[in-house]
N, C-alpha and C positions, 0 to 999 in steps of 0.2 A: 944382535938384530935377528928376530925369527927368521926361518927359510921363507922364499916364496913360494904360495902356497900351491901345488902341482893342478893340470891342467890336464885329468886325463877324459877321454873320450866316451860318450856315454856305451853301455852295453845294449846288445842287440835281442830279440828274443825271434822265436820261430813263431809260426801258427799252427793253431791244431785246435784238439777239442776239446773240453772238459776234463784233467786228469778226475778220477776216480778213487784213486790208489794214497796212501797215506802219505804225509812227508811236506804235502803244498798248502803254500797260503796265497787267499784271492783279495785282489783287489779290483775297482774300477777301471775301466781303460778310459782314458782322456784325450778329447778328439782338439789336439792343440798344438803346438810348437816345443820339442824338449829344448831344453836350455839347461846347461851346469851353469851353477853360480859359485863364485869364488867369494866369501866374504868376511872381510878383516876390518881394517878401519872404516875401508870403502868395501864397494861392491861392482864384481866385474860380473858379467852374464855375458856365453858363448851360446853359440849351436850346435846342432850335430856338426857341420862341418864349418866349425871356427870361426864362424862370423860374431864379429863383438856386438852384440843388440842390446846391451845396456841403457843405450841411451832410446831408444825405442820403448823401452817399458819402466821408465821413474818411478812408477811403482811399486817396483823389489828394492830400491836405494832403503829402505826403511827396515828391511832386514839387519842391516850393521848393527844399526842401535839395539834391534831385539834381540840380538844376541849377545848382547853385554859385555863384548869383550873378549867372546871364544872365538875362535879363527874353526871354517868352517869350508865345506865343497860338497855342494848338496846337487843332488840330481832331480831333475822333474818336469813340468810341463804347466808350458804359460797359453791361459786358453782365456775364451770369452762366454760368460757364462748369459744362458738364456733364463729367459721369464722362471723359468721351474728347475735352475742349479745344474742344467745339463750344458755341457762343452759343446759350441757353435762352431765351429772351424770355420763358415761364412762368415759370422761375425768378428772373427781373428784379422780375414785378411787385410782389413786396410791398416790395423796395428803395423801389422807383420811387415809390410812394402813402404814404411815413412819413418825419417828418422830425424827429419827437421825438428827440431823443440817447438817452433811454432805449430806445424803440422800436428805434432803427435797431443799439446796440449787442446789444441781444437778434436782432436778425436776421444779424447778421453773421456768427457762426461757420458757419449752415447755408445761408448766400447770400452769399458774398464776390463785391463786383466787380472786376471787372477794365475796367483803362482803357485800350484799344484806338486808339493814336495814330496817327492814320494821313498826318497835315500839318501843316504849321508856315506861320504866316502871317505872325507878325510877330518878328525874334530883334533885342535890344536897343535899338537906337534906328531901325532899319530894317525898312520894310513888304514884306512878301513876297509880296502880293498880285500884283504883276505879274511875279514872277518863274516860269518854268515848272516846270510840277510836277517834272520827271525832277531840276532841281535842288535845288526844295524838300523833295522824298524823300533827297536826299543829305545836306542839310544837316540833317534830321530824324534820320538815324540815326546823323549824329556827335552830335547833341547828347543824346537820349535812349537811355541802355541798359536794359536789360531789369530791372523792379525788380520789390518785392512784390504790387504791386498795379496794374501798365499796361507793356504793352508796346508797342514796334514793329512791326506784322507785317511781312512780307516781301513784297516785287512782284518782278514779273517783266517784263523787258522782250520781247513777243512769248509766244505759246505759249500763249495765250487758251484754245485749242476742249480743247487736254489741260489745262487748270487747270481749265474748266469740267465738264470730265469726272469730275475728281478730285474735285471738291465733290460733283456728282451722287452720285455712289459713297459718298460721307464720309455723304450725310444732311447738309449744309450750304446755306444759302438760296440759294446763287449766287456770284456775283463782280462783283469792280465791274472796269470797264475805261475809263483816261483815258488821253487823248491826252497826248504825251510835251510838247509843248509850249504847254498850254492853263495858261491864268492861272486864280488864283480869283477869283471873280466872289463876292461876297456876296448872299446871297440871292435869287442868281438859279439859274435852271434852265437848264443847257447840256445840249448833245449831245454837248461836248466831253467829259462824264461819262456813264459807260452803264451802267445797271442790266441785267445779266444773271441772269436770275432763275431755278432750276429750279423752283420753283412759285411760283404767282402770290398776291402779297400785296396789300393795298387799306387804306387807313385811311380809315372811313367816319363819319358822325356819326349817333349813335344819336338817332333822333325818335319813338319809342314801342315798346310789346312787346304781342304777344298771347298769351293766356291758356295756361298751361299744363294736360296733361291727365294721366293714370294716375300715373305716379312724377313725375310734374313739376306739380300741382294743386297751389297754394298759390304757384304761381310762375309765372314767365315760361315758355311755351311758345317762342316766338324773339323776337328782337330783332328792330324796324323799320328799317331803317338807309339812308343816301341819302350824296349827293354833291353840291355844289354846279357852279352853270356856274361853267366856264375865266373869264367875267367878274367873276365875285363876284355873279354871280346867284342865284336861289332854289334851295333845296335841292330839289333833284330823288329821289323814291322808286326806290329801288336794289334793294329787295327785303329778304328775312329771314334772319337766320342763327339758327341753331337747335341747332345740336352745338358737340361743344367745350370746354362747359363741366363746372368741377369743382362738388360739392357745395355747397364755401366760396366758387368763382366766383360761384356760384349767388346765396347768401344772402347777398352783399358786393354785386353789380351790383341786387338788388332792391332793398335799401336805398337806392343812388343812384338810383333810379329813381321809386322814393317822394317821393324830396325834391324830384324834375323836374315830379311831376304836373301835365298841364295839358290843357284844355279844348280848345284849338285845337290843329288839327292842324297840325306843323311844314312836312309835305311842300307843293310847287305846282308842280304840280296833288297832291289827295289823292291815296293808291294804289287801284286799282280794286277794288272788294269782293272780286272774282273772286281777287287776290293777297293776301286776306287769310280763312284758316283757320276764325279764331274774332273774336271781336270784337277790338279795339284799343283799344289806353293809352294817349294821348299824353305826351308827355316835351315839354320847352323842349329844344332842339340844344344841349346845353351838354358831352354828352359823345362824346369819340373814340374810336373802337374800331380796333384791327387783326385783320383778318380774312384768311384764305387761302381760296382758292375756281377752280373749275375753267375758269371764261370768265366774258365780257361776254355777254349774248343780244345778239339787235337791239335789242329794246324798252331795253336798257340796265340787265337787270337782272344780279346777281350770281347765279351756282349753284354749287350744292353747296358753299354758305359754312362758313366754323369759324373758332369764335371762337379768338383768341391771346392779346389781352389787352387794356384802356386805353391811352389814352397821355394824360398829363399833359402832353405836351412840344408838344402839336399845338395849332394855335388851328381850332378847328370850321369857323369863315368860311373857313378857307383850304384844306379840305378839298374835293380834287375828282378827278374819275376822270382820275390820273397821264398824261399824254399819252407815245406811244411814240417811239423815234426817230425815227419816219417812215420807216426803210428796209423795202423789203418783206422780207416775212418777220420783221418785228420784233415781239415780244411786245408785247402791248396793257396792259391797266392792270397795275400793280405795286406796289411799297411801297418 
């Protein structure tokens, strides 16, 4: 009886800007949910942090079959594709938060996923872990062709600053760019992988809201939201995001917020009265947010935030302000 087939953790990449210098290949960045897929007779689908969402996206179950037989552990990203082929991460979220079969078959005609395969880690009885990526894209696009519901996208060897250009233009988040010969690491964070970002993303942990006013009274005025230290230290006050949201964002995040209510304040140190508007809710840190926003201050807060949407996939504790390449001129936090 073959082994069962391993369950390792996707890898992490940094942000920064453009390599320049020989050795990397670009691909698209994908504004969506990563998920490893495990798949042998069946098919299992996890998230960054181990939640089984299989049953939330019946649309990869179709993978088994297409693979005829190979035992497989592909890494990639389940998103929902707009009018013009570009990843909605708003249109993801009601996927993302339902797992009823009833639920999710009533959502699927008006949010189909697509599953954006971008690496192969393990094919048959052999780990690809220490194999270099420019081969395991190779061996990726012999084994997976292009089906109902996930594709392969395309990379490029060199020619980074015009792909990044072309995204800029499309309205697309960015691009990723990995060294030709960099292993996957499980759940680790390399620089061997580079987040290129045209606008800057954050997934932060929401720790209370203050009061909303005029067409927003009865609700949240912004969200409280922070980051944890690089150590797994205390969540640190990041500031508030405030726009963004829809009606039904609205009246869906009050509710989870209701169920969070709590007496103590999550932030350490609290946030200074001065950064806060009107009074404050607190919430237990139990939920993730992705946010877009225009810089880091010094003080380490976010501006001019907006909100994108939850994420189920995130564990809070491991929420922290994204470290950058390190090379100068490299973009600072990202998503």
């Amino acid at each position: 009886m073959p082994a069962k087939l391993p369950r390792p953790l996707p890898m992490k990449a940094v942000s920064g800007t453009v390599p320049t210098d020989d050795g990397w290949a670009f691909e698209l960045k994908w504004d969506g949910m990563r998920v490893i897929t495990a798949v042998d007779d069946s098919l299992s689908a996890y998230s960054a942090n181990g939640i089984e969402v299989a049953p939330r996206f019946p649309e990869l179950r179709g993978l088994a079959d297409h693979l005829a037989g190979h035992r497989a552990v592909l890494d990639g990203e389940v998103v929902v594709l707009d009018e013009l082929g570009r990843a909605d991460f708003g249109r993801l979220q009601p996927r993302m938060h339902v797992e009823r079969p009833d639920k999710v078959a009533e959502l699927r005609p008006d949010h189909p996923v697509t599953y954006v395969v971008f690496d192969l880690l393990h094919l048959d009885d052999h780990s690809l872990l220490t194999v270099p990526y420019l081969q395991r894209r190779e061996l990726l696009a012999e084994l997976v062709e292009p089906g109902p519901s996930w594709i392969v996208p395309e990379h490029q060897v060199g020619g980074g600053q015009d792909l990044f250009a072309a995204a800029a233009a499309a309205g697309i988040e960015g691009i990723m760019a990995k060294q030709l010969d960099s292993t996957y690491l499980p759940g680790k964070r390399s620089s061997a992988w580079r987040k290129c970002k045209v606008r800057r993303q954050q997934e932060v942990v929401i720790g209370g809201w203050t009061e909303g006013t005029g067409g927003r009274s009865g609700s949240f005025g912004a969200l409280l939201v922070g980051v944890h230290d690089p150590d797994g230290g205390p969540l640190r006050f990041a500031g508030g995001v405030g726009t963004g949201f829809t009606e039904a964002t609205l009246t869906r995040l009050q509710g989870e917020l209701e169920a969070r209510r709590t007496d103590e304040c999550p932030f350490d140190p609290p946030p200074p009265r001065a950064a806060l508007r009107s009074p404050a809710t607190w919430v237990r840190p139990e939920l993730v947010a992705e946010v877009a926003f225009a810089e880091w201050t010094q003080d380490g807060r976010i501006r001019h935030a907006s909100y994108l949407g939850l994420r189920i996939d995130k564990d809070p504790q491991a929420v922290i302000r994204e470290p950058d390449s390190g090379l100068a001129g490299g973009a600072t936090a990202g998503s």
